[in-house]
C-alpha positions in Angstrom: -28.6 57.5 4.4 -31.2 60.2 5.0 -31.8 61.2 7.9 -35.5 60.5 9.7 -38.3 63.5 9.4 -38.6 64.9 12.6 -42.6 65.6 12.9 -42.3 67.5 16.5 -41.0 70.1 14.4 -44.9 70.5 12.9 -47.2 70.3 16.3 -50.4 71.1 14.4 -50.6 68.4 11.7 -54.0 66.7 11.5 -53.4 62.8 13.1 -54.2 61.5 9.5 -50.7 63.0 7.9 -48.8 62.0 11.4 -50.2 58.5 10.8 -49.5 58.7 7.5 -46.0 59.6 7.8 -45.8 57.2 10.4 -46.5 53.8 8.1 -44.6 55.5 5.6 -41.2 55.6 7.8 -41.8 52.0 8.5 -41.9 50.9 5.5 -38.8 52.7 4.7 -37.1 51.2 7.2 -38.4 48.2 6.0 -37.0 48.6 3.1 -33.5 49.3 4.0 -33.4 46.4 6.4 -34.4 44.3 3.4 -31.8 45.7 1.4 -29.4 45.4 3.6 -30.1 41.2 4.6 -30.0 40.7 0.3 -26.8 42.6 0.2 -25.3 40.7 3.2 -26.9 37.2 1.5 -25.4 38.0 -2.2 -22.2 38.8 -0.6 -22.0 35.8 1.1 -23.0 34.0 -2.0 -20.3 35.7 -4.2 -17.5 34.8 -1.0 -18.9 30.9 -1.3 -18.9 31.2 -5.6 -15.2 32.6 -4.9 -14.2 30.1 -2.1 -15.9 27.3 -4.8 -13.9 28.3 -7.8 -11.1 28.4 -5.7 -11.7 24.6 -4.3 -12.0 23.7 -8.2 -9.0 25.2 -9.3 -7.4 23.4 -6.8 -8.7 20.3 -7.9 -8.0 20.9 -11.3 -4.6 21.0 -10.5 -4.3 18.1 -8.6 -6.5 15.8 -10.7 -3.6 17.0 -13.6 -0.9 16.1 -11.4 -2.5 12.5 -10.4 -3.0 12.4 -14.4 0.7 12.8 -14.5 2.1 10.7 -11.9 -0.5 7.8 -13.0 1.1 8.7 -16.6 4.8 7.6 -15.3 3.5 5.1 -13.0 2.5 3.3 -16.6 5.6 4.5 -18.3 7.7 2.8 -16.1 5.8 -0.2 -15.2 4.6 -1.1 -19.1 6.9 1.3 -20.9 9.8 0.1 -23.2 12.8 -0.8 -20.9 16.3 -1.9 -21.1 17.5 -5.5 -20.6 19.8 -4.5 -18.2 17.3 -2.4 -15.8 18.0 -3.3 -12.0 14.6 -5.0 -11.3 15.3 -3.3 -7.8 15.8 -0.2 -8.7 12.5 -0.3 -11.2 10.8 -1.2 -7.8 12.1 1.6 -6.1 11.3 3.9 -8.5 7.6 2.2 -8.6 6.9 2.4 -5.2 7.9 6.4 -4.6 5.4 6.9 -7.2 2.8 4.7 -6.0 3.5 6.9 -2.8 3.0 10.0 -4.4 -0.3 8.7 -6.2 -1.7 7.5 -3.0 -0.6 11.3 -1.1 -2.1 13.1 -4.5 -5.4 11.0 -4.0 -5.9 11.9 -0.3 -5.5 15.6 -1.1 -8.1 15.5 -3.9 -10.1 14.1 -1.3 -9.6 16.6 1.0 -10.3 19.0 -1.2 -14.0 17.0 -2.5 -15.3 17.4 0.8 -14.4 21.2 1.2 -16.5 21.7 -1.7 -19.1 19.4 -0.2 -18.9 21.4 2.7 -19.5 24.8 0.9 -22.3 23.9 -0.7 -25.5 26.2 -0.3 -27.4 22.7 1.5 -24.5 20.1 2.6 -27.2 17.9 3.4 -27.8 17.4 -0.4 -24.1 17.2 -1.2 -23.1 13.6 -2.8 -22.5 11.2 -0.2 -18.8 9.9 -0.3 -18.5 6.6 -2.2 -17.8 4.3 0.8 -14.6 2.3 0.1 -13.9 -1.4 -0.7 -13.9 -3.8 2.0 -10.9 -5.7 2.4 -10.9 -8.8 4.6 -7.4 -9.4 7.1 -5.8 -12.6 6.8 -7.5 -14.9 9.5 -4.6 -16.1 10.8 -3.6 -13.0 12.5 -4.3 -13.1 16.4 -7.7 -10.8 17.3 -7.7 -8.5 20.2 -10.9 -7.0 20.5 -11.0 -3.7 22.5 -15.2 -2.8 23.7 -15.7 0.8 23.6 -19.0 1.5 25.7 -20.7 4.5 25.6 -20.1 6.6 28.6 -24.1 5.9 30.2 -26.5 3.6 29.2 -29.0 4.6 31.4 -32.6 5.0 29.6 -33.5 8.9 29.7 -37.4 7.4 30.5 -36.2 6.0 33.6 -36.8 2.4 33.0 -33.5 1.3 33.8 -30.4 0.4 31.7 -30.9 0.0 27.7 -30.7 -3.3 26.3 -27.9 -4.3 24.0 -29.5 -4.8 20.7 -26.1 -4.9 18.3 -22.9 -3.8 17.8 -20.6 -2.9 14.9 -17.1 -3.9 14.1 -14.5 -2.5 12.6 -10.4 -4.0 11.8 -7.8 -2.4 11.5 -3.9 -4.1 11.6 -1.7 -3.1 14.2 1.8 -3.8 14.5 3.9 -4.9 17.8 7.5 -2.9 17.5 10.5 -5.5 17.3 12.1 -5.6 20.7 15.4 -7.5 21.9 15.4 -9.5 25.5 18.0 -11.0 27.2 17.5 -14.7 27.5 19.3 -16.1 30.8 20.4 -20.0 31.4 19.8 -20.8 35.1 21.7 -24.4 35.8 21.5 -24.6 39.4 23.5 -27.3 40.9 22.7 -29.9 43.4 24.8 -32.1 46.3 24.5 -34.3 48.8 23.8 -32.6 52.0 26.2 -34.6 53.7 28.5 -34.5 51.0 28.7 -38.2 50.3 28.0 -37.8 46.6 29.3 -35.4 44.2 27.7 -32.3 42.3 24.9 -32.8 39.7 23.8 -30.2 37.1 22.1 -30.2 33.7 24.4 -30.0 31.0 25.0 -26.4 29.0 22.3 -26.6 25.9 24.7 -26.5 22.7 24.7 -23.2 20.6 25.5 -22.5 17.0 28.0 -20.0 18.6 29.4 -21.1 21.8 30.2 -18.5 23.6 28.6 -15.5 21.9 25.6 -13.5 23.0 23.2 -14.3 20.0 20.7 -17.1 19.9 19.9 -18.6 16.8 16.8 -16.8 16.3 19.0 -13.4 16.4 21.2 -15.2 14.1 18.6 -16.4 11.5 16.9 -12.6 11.5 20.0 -11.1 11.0 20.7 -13.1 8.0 16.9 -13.1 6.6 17.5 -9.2 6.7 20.9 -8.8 5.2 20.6 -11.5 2.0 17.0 -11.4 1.7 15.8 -7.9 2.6 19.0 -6.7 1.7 19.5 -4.5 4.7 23.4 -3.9 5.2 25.0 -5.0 8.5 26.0 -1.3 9.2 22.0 -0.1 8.8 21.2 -2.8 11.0 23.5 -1.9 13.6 21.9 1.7 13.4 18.6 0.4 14.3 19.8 -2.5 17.0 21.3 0.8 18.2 18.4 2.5 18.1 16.4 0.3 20.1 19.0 -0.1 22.7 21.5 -2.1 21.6 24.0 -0.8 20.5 26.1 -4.1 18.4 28.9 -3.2 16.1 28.8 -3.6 12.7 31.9 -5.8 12.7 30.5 -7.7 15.4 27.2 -8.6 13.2 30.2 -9.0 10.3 32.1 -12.0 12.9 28.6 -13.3 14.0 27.1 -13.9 9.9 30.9 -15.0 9.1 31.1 -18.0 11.8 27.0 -19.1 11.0 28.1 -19.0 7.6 31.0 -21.5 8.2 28.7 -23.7 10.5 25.7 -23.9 7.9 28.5 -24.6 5.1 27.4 -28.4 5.3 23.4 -28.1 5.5 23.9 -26.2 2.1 26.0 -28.8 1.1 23.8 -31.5 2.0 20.8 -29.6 -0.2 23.0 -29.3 -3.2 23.7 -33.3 -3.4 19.8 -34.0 -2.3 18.8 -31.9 -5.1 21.5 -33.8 -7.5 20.5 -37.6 -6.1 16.8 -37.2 -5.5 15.8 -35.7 -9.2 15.7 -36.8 -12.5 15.5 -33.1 -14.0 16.9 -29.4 -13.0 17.1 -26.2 -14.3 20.5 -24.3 -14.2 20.8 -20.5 -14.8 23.6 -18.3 -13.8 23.5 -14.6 -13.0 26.2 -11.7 -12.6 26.8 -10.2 -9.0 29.0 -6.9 -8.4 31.8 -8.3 -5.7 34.1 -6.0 -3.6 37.2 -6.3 -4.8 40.1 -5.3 -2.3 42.8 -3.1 -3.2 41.1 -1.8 -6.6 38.8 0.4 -4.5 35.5 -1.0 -6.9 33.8 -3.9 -7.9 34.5 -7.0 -10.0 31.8 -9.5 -11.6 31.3 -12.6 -10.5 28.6 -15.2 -11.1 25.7 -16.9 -8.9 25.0 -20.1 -10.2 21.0 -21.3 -9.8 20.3 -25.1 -9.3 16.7 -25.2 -9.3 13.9 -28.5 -8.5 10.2 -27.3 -8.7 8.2 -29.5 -9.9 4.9 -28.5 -8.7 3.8 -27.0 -11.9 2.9 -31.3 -12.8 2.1 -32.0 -8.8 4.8 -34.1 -8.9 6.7 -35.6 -5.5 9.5 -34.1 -4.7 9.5 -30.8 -3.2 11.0 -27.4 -4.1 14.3 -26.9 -3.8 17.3 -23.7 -5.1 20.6 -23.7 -4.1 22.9 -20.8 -5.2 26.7 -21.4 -5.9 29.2 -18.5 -6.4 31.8 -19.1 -8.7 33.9 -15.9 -10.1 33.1 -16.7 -13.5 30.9 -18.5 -16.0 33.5 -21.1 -17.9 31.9 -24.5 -18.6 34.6 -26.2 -15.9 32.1 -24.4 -13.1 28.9 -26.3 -14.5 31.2 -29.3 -14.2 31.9 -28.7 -10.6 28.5 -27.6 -9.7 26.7 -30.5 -11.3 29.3 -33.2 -10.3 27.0 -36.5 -9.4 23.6 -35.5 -11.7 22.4 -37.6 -14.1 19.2 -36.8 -16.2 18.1 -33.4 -18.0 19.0 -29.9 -17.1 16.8 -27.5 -18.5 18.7 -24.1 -19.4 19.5 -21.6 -22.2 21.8 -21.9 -25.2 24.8 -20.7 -23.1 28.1 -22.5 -24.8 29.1 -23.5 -21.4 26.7 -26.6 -21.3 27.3 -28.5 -24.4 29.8 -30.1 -23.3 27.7 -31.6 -20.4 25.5 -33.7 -23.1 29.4 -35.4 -24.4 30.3 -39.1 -24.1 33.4 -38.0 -22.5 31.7 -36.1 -19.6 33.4 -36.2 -16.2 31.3 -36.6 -12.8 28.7 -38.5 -14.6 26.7 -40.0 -17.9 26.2 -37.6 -20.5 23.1 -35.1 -19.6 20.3 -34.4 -22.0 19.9 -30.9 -23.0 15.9 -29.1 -22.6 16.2 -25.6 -23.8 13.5 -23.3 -23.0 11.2 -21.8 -25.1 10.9 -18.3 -23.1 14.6 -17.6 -23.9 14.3 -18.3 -27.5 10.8 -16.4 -27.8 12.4 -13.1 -25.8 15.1 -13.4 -28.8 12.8 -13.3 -31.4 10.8 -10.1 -29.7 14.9 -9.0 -29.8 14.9 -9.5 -32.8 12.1 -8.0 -34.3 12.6 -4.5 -36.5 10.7 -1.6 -35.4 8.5 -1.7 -38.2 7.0 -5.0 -37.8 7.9 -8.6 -38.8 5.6 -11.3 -40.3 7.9 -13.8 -39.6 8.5 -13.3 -36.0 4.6 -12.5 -35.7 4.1 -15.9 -37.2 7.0 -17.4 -35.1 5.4 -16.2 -31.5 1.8 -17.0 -33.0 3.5 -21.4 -33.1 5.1 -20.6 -29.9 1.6 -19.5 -28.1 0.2 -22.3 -29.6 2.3 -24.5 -27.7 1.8 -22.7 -24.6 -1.9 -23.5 -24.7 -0.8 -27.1 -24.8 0.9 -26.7 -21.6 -1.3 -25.1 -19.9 -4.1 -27.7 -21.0 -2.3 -30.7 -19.8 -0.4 -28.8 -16.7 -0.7 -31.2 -13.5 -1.8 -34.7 -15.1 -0.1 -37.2 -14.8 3.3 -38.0 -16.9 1.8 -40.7 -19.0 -0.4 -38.1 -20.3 1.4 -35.7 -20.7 4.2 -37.5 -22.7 1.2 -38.7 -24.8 -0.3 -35.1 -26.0 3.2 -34.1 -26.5 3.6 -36.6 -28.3 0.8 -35.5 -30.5 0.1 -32.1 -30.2 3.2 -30.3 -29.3 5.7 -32.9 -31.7 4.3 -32.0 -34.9 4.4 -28.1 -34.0 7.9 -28.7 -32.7 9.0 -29.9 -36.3 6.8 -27.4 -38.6 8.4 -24.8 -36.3 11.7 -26.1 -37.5 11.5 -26.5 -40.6 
């Protein structure tokens, strides 16, 4: 930068030129000041271009990588799999990458509202779409917390403002687990001249005498070992955890003893289910077993007897009761369904024809009711990767009957027999032949 004329220097210039030179430094000055604000203003614009691109290339990236984890989210949800896929293991598998969606989506997000942020006027930035409201279940107990605003004194002076509304916002909170210790008091009572003798109130009968845990501890024990499937030893880490510090082979005595005490109720369900029904379905399923001494696992089989007849609003209620057995021979359906008479509904397994024989033992013969989803997931089986008009046309009479079903789902028997009767039977034997 030049430097400024110096006009001292020249004492007898006319006032016209010193005036002259005057405005003309001013507006030089001017000038560079001028220049130097658009300089600072297109830098600042080029650092926000910079810092933008950079937000978008970021978001490009994400947005592919959402695109990618949505991509196997569908892959392995809807994608060909195999028969023998642990449904467990598939939900596993689904829920880290719903995880992973849900931690991609909040950084694209993030990464929106730095751009929104950037922009030249934020106040004309696109307002963030608000999300979905979702209602909590209303049977959940309410504690409502009022936050008040630190003063509600008018700034005019009139007094205190007037409450003219509020707004309210849920969110679902959760109370930690914690164990108590729950002690008996049975205080005892005499005569005090001691002409009588000593009453008390009799101890309250326990499913374990003697042990430490209620029933309640009992029932969440076994609710988390066979239904959550939660191991004894990982619940012993967090019993531990929050202070109580239980042995695994202690848990292992107290679900062995409960198991030997509800023995009979299980019992008890099995011949309800057997007495009180006129039809049942009957599926059995493998289960890895320990196997001592071998150091691995054997197979052996959990037998289903099933009772749900609420798809037709019929009277009796639900009811499953699982028998283990180590194998799946025909003498086990015998045992398990010793007592029924009436229908079992099942696959084509061999192991149940003999059930439906004039020689059967425990009972009259039983009638047979295959089902239709096993045979149509045999025909899908069966179908050649380059298309099939016969199985097309086979699923096409099996949908058909389907939609019969459905239409007449929850009348009453009568009516149903009847449309069966018409609709289904002639379907039935064009199907066959």
């Amino acid at each position: 930068m030049s430097q400024p004329f110096d006009l001292s220097q020249f004492p007898d210039l006319p006032p016209e030129v010193v005036k002259a030179f005057a405005a003309q430094s001013a507006a030089l000055e001017a000038a560079r000041f001028e220049a130097a604000v658009e300089r600072a203003a297109r830098q600042h614009e080029q650092a926000v271009v910079a810092e933008k691109d950079a937000f978008i290339t970021e978001l490009k990236e994400l947005i592919a990588k959402l695109e990618g984890q949505v991509g196997q989210y569908r892959h392995a949800k809807f994608g060909p799999k195999s028969e023998k896929l642990d449904p467990a293991q598939l939900e596993l598998a689904l829920e880290d990458l719903e995880t992973a969606i849900a931690e991609t989506q909040a950084q694209i997000a993030a990464v929106e509202e730095k751009i929104a942020a950037s922009a030249a006027d934020p106040d004309k930035a696109a307002p963030r779409a608000p999300r979905k409201a979702r209602a909590l279940p209303e049977h959940l107990p309410r504690v409502e917390r009022v936050i008040e605003p630190d003063s509600i004194t008018c700034p005019c002076g009139c007094g205190d403002m007037v409450r003219i509304g509020e707004d309210r916002t849920e969110r679902l909170d959760y109370i930690p687990a914690r164990y108590q210790v729950i002690v008996s008091v049975r205080p005892k009572y005499a005569c005090p001249k001691g002409r009588t003798g000593v009453v008390q109130a009799k101890a309250p009968a326990h499913l374990l005498e003697g042990s430490w845990p209620t029933e309640a501890l009992l029932a969440q024990i076994a609710v988390s070992k066979h239904s959550e499937h939660m191991p004894l030893n990982r619940q012993a880490v967090v019993m531990a955890r929050l202070g109580v510090p239980i042995d695994r082979s202690v848990l292992a005595d107290w679900m062995g003893r409960t198991g030997a005490l509800i023995a009979p109720v299980v019992d008890h369900m099995a011949m309800t289910l057997k007495q009180g029904s006129t039809r049942l379905y009957v599926d059995e399923t493998t289960a890895p077993v320990l196997d001592p001494g071998r150091g691995k696992t054997k197979t052996g089989y959990l037998w289903a007897v099933l009772r749900d007849d609420r798809g037709w609003n019929g009277p009796a209620p639900p009811g499953v009761v699982f028998h283990y057995r180590p194998g799946r021979k025909g003498e086990y359906a015998d045992e398990i369904l010793h007592g029924f008479n009436g229908t079992i509904q099942v696959d084509a397994y061999g192991g149940y024809t003999h059930l439906a024989k004039p020689d059967r033992k425990g009972g009259t013969p039983l009638r047979l009711a295959f089902c239709w989803a096993h045979g149509r997931r045999k025909l899908i089986t069966a179908k050649p990767k380059k298309g099939s008009p016969i199985v097309d046309e086979a699923l096409l009479r099996v949908a058909a009957l389907y939609k019969i079903e459905d239409a007449i789902r929850g009348t009453d028997p009568s009516r149903r027999r009847t449309m069966r009767q018409e609709l289904s039977r002639p379907l039935v034997d064009q199907f066959f032949a």
